[in-house]
C-alpha positions in Angstrom: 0.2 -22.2 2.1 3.1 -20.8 0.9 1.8 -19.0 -2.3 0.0 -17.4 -0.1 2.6 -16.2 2.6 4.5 -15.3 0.0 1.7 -13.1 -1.6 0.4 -11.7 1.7 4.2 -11.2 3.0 6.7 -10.5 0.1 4.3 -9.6 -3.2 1.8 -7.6 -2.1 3.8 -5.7 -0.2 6.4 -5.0 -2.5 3.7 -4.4 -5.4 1.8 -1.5 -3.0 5.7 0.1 -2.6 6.2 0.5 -6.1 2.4 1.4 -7.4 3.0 4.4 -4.5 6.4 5.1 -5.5 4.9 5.4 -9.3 2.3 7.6 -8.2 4.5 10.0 -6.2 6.6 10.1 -9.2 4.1 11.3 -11.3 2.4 13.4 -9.1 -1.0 11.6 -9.6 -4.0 13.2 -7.9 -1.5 16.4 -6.6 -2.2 16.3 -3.1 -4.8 13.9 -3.0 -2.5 11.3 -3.8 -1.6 10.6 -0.5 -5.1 9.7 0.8 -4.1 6.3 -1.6 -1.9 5.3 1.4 -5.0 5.0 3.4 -6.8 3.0 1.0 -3.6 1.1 -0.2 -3.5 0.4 3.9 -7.1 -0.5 3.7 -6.5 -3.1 1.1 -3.8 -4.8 2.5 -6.2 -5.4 5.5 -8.7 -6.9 3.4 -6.3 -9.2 1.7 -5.7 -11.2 5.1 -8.8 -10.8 6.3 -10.6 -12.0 3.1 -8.7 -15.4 2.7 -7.1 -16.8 6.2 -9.5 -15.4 8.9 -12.8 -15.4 6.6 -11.8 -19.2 6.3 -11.6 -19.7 10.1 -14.8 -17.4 11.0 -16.7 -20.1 8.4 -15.1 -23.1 9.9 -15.7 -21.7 13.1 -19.2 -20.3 12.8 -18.1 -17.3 14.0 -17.5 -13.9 13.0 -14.5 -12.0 13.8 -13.5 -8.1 13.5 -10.9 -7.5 11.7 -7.4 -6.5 12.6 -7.2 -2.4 12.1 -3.4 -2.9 12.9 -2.9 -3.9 9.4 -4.3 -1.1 7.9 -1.1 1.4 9.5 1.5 -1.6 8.4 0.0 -1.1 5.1 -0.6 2.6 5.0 3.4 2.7 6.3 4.5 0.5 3.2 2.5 2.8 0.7 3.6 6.2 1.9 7.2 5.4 2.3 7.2 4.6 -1.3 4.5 7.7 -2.1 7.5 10.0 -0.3 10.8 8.4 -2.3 8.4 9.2 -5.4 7.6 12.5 -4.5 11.1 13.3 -4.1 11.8 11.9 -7.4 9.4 14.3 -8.8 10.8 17.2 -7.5 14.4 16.3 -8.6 13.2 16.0 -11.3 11.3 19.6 -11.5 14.5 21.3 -9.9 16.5 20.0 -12.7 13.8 21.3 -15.3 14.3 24.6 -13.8 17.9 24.7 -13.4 17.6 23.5 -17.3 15.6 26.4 -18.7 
């Protein structure tokens, strides 16, 4: 129980900041690098929904929707760290130019 609070809670969490803050950094995907925070947002969904309640819909024999509001907490976490990236990045850029 509490590997996985701590995954759900502190390590996936913290993993999905710093994967966005890496790709705002390096300016993956330009602009389409922030439709990531919807899927990273997606995917932090599925990881509750695929181990705690997919165990109690089986044990229950029952199926259950799952709970949309996790997809903005998640979405939140990744585009926070997509935005300190991005500014990174151009820091980075406006030194560049000031260099040349």
């Amino acid at each position: 129980m509490g590997y996985s609070l701590m995954f759900l809670w502190i390590i996936l969490p913290v993993t999905t900041f710093v994967v966005s803050i890496v790709i705002g950094k390096n300016d993956f995907w330009e602009k389409g690098k922030w439709a990531f925070t919807l899927f990273f947002g997606v995917m932090y969904m599925l990881a509750e929904y695929g181990t705690f309640k997919m165990a109690n819909n089986i044990a229950f024999d029952k199926l259950n929707a799952p709970d949309r509001g996790m997809i903005v907490g998640g979405a939140i976490i990744s585009a926070i760290g997509m935005l300190i990236g991005s500014l990174f990045n151009k820091k980075r850029n406006k030194q560049k130019k000031q260099d040349l």
